[in-house]
C-alpha positions as CSV (number, residue, x, y, z in Angstrom):
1,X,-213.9,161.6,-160.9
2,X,-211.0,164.3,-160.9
3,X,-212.4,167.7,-160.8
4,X,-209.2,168.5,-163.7
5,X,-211.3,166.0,-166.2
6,X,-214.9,166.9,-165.6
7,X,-215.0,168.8,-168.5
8,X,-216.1,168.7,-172.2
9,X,-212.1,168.3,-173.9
10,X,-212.0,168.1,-177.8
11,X,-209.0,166.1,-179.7
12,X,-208.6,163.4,-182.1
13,X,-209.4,159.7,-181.8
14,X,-208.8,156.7,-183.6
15,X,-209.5,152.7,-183.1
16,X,-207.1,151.0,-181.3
17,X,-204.8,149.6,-183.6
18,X,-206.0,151.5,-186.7
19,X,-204.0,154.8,-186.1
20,X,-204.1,155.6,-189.8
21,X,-207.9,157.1,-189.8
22,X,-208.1,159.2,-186.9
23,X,-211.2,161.3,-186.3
24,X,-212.2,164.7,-184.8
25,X,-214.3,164.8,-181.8
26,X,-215.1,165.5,-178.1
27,X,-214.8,163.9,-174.7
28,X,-217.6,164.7,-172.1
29,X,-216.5,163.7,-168.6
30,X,-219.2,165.6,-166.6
31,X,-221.7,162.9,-166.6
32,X,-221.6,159.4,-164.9
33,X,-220.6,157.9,-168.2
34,X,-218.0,159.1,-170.3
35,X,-219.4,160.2,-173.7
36,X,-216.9,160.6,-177.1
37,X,-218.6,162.9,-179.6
38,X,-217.2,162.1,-183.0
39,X,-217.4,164.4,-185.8
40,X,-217.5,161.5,-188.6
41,X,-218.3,158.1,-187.8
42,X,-215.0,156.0,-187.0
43,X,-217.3,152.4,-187.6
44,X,-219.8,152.1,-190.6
45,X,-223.7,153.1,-189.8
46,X,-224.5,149.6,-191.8
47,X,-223.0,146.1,-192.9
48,X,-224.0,144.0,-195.3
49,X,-226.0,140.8,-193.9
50,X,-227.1,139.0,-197.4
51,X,-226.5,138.8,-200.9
52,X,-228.6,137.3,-203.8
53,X,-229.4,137.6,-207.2
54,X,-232.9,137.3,-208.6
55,X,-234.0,135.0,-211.8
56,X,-233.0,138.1,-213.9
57,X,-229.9,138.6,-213.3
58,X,-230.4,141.5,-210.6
59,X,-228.1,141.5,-207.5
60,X,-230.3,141.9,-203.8
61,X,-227.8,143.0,-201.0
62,X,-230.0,143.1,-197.5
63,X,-228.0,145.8,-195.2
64,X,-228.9,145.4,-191.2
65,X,-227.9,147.9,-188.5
66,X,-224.1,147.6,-187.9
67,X,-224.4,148.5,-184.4
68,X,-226.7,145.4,-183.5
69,X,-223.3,143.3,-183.9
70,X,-220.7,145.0,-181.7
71,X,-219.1,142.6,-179.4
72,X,-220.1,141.9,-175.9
73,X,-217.0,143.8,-175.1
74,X,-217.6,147.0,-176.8
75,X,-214.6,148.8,-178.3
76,X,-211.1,149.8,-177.7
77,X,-210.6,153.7,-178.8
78,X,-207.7,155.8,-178.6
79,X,-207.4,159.4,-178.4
80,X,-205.3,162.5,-177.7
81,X,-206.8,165.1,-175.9
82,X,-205.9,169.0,-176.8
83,X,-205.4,171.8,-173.7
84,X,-203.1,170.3,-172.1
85,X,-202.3,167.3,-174.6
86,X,-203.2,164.3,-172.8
87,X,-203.1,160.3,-174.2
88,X,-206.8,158.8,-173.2
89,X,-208.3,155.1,-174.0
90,X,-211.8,154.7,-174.2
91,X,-212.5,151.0,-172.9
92,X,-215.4,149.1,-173.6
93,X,-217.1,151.9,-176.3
94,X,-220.3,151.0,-177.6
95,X,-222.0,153.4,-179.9
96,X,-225.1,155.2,-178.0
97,X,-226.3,156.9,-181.2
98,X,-225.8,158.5,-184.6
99,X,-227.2,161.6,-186.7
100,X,-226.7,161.0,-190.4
101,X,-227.9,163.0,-193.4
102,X,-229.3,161.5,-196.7
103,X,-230.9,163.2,-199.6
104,X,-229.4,166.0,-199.4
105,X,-226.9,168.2,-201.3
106,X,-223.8,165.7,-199.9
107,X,-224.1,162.7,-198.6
108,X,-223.2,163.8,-194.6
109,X,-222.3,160.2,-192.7
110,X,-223.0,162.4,-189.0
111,X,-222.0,162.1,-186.1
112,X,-221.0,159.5,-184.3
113,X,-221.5,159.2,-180.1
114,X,-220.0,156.2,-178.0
115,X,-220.5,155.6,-174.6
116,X,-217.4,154.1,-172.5
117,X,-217.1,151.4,-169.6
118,X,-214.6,154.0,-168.5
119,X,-211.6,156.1,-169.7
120,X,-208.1,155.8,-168.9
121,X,-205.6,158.7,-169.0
122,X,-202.3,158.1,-169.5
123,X,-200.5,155.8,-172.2
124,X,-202.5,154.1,-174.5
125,X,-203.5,150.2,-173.4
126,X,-205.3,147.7,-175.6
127,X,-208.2,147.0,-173.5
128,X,-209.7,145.5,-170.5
129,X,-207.6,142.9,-170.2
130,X,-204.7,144.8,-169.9
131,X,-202.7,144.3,-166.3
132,X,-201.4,146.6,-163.4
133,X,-199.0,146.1,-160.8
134,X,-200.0,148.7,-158.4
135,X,-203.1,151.0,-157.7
136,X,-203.4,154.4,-155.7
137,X,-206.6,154.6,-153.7
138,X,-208.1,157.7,-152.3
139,X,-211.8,157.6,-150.7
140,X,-213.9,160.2,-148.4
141,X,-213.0,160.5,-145.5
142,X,-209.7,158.8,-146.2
143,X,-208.0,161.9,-144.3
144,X,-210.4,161.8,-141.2
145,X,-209.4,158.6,-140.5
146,X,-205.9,158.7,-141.5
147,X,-205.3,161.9,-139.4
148,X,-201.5,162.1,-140.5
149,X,-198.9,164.1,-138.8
150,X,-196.7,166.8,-140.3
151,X,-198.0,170.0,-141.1
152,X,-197.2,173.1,-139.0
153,X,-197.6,177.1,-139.3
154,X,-194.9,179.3,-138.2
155,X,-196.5,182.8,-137.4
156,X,-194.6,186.1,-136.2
157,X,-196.3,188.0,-133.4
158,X,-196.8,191.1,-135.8
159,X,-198.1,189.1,-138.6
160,X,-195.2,189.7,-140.8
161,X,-194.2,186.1,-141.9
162,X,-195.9,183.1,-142.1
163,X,-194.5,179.7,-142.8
164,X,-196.3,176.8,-143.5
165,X,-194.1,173.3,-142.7
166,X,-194.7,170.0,-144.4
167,X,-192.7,167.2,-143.0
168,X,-193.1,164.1,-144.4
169,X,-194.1,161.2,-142.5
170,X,-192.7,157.8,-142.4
171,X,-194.9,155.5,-144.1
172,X,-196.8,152.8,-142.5
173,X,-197.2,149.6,-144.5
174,X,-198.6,145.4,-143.8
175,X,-198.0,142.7,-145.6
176,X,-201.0,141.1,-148.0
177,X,-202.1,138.0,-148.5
178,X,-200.2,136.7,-152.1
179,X,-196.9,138.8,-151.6
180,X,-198.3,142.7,-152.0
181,X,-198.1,145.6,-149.4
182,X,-200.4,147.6,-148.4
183,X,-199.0,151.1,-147.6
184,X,-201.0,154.3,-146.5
185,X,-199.3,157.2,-148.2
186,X,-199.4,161.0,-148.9
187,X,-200.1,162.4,-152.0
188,X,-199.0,166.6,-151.9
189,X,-200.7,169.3,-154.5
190,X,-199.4,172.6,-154.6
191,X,-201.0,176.3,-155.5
192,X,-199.4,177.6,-158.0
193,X,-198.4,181.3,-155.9
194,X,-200.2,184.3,-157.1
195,X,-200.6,187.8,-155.7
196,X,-203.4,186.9,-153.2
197,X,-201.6,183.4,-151.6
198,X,-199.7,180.2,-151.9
199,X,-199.8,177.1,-150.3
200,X,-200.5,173.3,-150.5
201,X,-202.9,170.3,-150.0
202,X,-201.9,167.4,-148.5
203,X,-204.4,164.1,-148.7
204,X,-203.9,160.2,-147.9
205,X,-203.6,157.7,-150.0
206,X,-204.1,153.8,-150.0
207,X,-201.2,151.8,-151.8
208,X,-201.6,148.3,-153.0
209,X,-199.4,146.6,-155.5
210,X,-199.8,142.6,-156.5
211,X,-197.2,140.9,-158.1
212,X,-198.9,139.0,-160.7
213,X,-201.1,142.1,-161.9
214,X,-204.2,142.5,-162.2
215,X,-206.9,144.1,-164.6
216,X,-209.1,147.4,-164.0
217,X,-211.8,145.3,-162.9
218,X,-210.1,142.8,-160.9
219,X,-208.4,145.5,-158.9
220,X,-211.9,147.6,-158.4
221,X,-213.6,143.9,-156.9
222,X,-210.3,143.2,-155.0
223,X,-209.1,146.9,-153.9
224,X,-211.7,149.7,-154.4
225,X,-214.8,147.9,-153.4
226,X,-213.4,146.4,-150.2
227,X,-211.9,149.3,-148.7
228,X,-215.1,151.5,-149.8
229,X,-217.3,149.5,-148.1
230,X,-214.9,148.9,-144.4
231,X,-214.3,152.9,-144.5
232,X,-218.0,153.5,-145.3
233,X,-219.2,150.7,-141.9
234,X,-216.0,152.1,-139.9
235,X,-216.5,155.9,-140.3
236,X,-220.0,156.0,-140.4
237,X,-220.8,158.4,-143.3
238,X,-220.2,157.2,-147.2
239,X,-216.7,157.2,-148.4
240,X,-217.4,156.3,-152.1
241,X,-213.7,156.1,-154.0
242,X,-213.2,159.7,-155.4
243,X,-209.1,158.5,-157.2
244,X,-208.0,155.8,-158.4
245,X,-204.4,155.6,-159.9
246,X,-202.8,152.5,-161.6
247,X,-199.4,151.1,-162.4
248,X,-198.1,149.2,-165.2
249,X,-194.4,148.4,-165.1
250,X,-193.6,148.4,-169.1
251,X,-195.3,152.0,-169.5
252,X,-193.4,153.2,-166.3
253,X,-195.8,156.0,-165.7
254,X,-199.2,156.2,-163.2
255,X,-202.6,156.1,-165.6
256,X,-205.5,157.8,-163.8
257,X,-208.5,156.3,-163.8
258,X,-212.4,157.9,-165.0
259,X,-214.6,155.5,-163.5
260,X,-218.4,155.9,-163.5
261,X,-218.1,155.2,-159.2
262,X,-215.6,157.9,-158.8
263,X,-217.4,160.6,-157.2
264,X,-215.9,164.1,-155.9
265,X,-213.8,164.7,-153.2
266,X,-216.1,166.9,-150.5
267,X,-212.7,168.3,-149.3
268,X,-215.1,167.9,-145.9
269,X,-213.0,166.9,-142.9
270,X,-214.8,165.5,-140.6
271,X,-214.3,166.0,-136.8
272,X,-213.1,163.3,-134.6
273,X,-216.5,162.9,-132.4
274,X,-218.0,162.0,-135.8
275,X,-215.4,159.4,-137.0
276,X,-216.4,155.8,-135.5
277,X,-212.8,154.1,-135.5
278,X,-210.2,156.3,-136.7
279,X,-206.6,154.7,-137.6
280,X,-205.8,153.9,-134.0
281,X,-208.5,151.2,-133.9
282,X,-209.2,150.3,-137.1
283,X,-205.2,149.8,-138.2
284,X,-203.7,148.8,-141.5
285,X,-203.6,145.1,-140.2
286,X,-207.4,145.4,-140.6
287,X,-207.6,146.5,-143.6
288,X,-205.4,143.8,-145.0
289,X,-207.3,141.2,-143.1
290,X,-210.7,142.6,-144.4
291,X,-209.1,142.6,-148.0
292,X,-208.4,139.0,-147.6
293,X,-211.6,138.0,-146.3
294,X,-214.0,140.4,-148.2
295,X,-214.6,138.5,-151.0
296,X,-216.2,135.5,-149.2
297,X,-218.5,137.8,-147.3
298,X,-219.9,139.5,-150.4
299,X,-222.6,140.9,-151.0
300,X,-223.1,140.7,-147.5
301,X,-220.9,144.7,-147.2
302,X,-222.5,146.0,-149.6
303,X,-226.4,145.6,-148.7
304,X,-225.2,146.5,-145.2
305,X,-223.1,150.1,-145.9
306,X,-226.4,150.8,-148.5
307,X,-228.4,152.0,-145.5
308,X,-225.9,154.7,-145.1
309,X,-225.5,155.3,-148.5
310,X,-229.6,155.2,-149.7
311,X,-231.0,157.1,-148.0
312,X,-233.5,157.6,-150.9
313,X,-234.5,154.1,-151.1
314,X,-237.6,153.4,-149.3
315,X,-237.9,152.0,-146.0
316,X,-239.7,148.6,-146.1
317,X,-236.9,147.6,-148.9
318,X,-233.8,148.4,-147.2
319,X,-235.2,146.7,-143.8
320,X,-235.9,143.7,-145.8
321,X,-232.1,143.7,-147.7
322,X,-230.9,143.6,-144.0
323,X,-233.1,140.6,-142.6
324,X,-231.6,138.9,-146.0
325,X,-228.5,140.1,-144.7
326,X,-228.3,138.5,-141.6
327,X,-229.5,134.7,-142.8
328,X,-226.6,135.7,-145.6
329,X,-223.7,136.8,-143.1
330,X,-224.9,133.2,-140.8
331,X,-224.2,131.5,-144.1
332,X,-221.2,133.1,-144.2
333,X,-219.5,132.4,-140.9
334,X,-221.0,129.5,-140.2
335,X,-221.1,126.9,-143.3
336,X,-221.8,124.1,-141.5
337,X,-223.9,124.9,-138.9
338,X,-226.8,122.2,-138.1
339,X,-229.5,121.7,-135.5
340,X,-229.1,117.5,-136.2
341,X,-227.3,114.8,-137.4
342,X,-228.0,113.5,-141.1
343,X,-229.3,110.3,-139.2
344,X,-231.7,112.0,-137.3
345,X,-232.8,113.9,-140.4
346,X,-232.8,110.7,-142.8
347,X,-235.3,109.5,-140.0
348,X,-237.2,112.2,-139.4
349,X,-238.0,112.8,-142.9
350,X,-238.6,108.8,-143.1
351,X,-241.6,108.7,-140.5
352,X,-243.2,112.0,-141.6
353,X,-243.4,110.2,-144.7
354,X,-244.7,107.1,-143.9
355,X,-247.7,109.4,-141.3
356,X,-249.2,110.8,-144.8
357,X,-251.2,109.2,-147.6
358,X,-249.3,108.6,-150.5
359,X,-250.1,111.3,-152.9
360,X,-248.4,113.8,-149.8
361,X,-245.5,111.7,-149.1
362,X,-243.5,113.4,-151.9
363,X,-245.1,116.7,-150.4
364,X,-243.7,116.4,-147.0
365,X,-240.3,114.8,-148.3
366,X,-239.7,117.9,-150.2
367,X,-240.7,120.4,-147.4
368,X,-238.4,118.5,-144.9
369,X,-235.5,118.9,-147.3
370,X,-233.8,121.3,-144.8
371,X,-234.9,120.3,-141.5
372,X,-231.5,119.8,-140.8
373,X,-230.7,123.6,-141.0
374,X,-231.0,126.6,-138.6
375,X,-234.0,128.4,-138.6
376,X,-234.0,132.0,-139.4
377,X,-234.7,133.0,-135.6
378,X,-231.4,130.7,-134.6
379,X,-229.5,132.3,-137.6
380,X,-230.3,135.8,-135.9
381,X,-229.3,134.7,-132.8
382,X,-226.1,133.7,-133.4
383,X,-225.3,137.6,-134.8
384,X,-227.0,139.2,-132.4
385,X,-224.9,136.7,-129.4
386,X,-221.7,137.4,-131.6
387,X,-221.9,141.4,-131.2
388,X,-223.5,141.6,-127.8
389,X,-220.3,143.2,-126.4
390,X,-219.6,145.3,-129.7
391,X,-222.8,147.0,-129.9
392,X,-224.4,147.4,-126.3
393,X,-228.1,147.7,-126.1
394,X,-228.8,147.7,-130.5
395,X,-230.8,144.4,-129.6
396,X,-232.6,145.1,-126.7
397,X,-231.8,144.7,-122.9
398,X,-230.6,142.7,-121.0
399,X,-230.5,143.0,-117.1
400,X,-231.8,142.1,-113.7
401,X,-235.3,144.6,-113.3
402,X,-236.3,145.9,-110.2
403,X,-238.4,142.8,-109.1
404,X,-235.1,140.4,-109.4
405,X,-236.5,139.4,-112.4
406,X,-234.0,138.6,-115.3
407,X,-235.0,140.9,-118.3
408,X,-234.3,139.8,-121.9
409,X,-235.8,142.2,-124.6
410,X,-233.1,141.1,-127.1
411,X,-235.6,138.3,-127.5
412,X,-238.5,140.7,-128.4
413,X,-236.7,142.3,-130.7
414,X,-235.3,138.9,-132.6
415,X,-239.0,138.1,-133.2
416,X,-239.4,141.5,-134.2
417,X,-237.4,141.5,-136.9
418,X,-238.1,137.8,-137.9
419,X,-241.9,138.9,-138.3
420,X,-240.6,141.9,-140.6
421,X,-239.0,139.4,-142.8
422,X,-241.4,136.7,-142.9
423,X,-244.6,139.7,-143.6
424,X,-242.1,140.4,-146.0
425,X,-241.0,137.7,-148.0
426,X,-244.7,136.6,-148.1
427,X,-246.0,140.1,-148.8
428,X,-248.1,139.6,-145.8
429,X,-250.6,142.7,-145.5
430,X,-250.6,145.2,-143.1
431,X,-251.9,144.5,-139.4
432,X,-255.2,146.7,-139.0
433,X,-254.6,146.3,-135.2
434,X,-251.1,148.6,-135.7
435,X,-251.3,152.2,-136.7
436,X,-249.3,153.2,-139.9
437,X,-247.0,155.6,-138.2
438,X,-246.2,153.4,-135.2
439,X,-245.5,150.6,-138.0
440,X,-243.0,153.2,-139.6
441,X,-241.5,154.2,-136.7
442,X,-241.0,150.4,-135.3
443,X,-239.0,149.5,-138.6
444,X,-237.2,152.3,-138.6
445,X,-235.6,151.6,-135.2
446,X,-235.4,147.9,-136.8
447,X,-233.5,148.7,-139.9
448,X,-230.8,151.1,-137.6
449,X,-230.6,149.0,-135.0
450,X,-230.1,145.8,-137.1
451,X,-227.6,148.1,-139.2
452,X,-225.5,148.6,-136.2
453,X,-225.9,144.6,-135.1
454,X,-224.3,143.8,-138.3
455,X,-221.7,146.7,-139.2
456,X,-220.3,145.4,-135.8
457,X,-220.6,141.8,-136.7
458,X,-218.5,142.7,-140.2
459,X,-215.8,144.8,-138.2
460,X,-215.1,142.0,-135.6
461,X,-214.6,139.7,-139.1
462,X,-211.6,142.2,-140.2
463,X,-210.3,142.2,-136.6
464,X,-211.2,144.5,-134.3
465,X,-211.2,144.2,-130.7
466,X,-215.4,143.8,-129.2
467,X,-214.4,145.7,-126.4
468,X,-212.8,148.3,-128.2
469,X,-215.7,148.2,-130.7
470,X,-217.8,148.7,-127.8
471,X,-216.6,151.4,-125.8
472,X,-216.6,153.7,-129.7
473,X,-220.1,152.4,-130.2
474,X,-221.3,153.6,-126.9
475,X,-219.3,157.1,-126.9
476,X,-220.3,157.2,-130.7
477,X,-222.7,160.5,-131.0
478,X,-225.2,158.9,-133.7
479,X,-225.5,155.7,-132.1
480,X,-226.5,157.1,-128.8
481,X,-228.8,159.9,-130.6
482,X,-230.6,156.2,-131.8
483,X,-230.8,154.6,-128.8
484,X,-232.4,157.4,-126.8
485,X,-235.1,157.7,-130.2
486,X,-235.4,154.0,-129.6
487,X,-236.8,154.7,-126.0
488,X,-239.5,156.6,-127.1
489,X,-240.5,154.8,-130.0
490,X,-240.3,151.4,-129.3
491,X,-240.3,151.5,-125.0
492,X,-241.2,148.2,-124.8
493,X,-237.7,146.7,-125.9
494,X,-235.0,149.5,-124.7
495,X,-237.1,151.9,-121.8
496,X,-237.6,148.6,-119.3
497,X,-236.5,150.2,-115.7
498,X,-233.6,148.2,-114.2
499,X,-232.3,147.7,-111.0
500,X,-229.5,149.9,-110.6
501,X,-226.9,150.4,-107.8
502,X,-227.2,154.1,-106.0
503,X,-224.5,156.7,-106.4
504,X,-221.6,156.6,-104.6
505,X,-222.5,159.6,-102.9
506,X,-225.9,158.5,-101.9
507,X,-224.9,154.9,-100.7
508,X,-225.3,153.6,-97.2
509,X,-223.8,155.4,-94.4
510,X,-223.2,158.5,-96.3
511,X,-226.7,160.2,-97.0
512,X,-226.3,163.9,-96.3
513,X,-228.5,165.3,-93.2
514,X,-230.8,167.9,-94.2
């Protein structure tokens, strides 16, 4: 959310299409939620739900809650904010409670508090379905990876004038799938001059128009989601959306957007040894490619970049989310795949059948459903085969040893992490053979190893060369901080001794007399 809006702002608000009764009230934009404050109720506290008259004569009117009724899509409420005057529209408003007065000397309806899908600031639109043409995307990290030319300091030897140069660059654009453009842009803030300084921000900006238009929620699944998760797997630290900027062409002006997942901009650039693919490998042909493929892939992203990003979450449930990962992204990329022919299955499930007594043949039919289908460890496999260049070593080893002997701990650690999700998905109990903390530290080198298996699986989806993937992997400071963690804690998969090749220096013919 913008840091300008994160305040408490009071003005006037009305119902959309009802500007004849407007109310006074206040806008809270400092929590996750926007909350309107209203000084008088804007919809009544109670509605009538029956009428009847007793044998008497005597009218019975049964009043219910009004709130109970609101529709699924809550309400449309339009405002104008005071200091500086600002148009805002409250979409989706639901009422989150009331305080009203009765018995005493006036009849005080209260207050009245909403609580909003999310706000829009700019001219007034009529509700969610409303369309835009064009958003303006900013994440974390956005700059890191954009790493933009154009700014320059001009300083005199004596200190006696500064100068600080912004040339603008020449904006790099793709083509979408559907007929938009992507564009990475620049977006310029001044400071306003004062007696202590001057000067000016410069950040990037993501560009995305679509022809036909599209609605606030359509463009956060197609735009803001995507690119959210792709920067968060490609940088390697969280880049949550922190603007988000929207176009419609009969209003002619930009409305900005206060979203509940728009989070603050750290201002924290990030140096390049701690940026995974910056814009020279992960280009804007990627990110068009992942924007045209992320929506089959979902929620495959978003369970992956939550290991990053939840921290807080315990352990055994994120390394679960990523086994259920990998069967998912196999799914994914590979529809179709079977181990054998619908003949072969038809007959195998025929003669297991006919092996049984009757009151098990419908037993065994039904258990044999998907026999045809890959097993979990062959689901696995096929990632883990997929990446092997992208991600050297995540998986195990692979090598001659010094014996001759061809090692393969990338098969050790596929049953690993098959064991992890079947215990589980059955809520198997704990081995008493295997110590707690050497349990925690095995599926801790599980979940980040199989985090780094799949994050390269995903970037090789949008694009991205393996060998290129590779070499940043391997130079990549966190990655090779796990890896050397890995040989200590799990020793058995990634500290086998290999056969290696002696130094130049020290190869035949030129070992150095003493």
């Amino acid at each position: 959310m913008a840091q300008d809006e994160k305040t408490r702002r009071s003005g006037r608000f009305w119902l959309a299409g009802a500007p004849e009764r407007t109310v006074g009230g206040w806008l809270d934009f400092s929590g996750r939620w926007p909350l309107l404050t209203l000084a008088d109720p804007l919809t009544p506290s109670m509605r009538e739900a029956s009428r009847s008259t007793s044998s008497d004569g005597t009218p019975f009117v049964t009043m219910v809650p009004a709130d109970d009724a609101q529709t699924n899509d809550g309400l449309v409420i339009h405002g104008m904010l005071r200091n500086p005057s600002r148009r805002v529209t409250l979409v989706g408003a639901f009422t989150s409670g009331r305080s009203e007065i009765i018995g005493g000397v006036v009849h005080d309806p209260g207050e009245q508090r909403f609580r909003a899908e999310y706000v829009l600031v700019g001219p007034h639109q009529m509700g969610a379905d409303t369309t835009f043409t064009m958003a303006r995307l900013r994440v974390r990290h956005l700059d890191s990876w954009a790493n933009l030319p154009g700014i320059s300091i001009e300083l005199k030897e004596d200190w006696s004038q500064i100068t600080a140069r912004y040339e603008k660059h020449e904006q790099a654009s793709v083509m979408v799938t559907g007929g938009g453009e992507l564009v990475l842009g620049e977006k310029i803030n001044l400071q306003e001059p004062t007696m202590q300084g001057a000067g000016f921000k410069r950040s990037a900006e993501l560009l995305l128009n679509d022809p036909d238009g599209l609605t606030v929620d359509k463009w956060w699944r197609k735009f803001v989601t995507p690119m959210t998760e792709l920067f968060t797997m490609a940088i390697g630290f969280p880049c949550p959306p922190i603007e988000l900027k929207l176009y419609r062409d009969e209003d002619k002006e930009w409305v900005d957007v206060q979203h509940p997942q728009l989070q603050e901009d750290t201002d924290a650039l990030l140096y390049s040894h701690q940026v995974l693919l910056s814009r020279n490998q992960l280009t804007l042909d990627h990110l068009a490619k992942w924007l045209d493929i992320s929506a089959d892939l979902a929620p495959i992203p978003a369970l992956v970049t939550e290991t990053i990003t939840a921290h807080e979450r315990p352990l055994p449930s994120r390394l679960l989310e990523m086994t259920i990962a990998t069967e998912g992204l196999h799914r994914r990329l590979q529809p179709r795949a079977q181990v054998m022919t619908r003949s072969q299955k038809d007959r195998a499930r025929r003669q297991a059948k006919e092996a049984v007594p009757e009151e098990l043949k419908e037993r065994v039919s039904e258990a044999l459903m998907h026999i045809d289908a890959p097993s979990y460890i062959e689901r696995l496999r096929y990632i883990t085969d997929l990446t092997r260049e992208a991600v050297p070593l995540a998986a195990g080893l692979t090598a001659p040893s010094q014996d001759e002997q061809e090692l393969d701990t990338t098969r050790d650690w596929e049953e690993r992490i098959k064991a992890v999700r079947n215990g589980f998905a059955h809520q198997a109990p704990r081995s008493g053979g295997t110590p707690e903390d050497a349990e925690w530290k095995e599926q801790a080198i599980l979940l980040r190893t199989l985090y780094w298996v799949l994050t390269a699986a995903l970037l090789l989806q949008a694009g991205v060369e393996p060998s290129r993937l590779g070499e940043r992997i391997e130079n990549y400071d966190l990655y090779r901080t796990l890896l050397r963690q890995a040989r200590q804690w799990l020793p058995e998969i990634y500290m086998v001794q290999r056969k290696c090749p002696p130094p130049e220096h020290l190869a035949a013919g030129s070992i150095p007399e003493n």
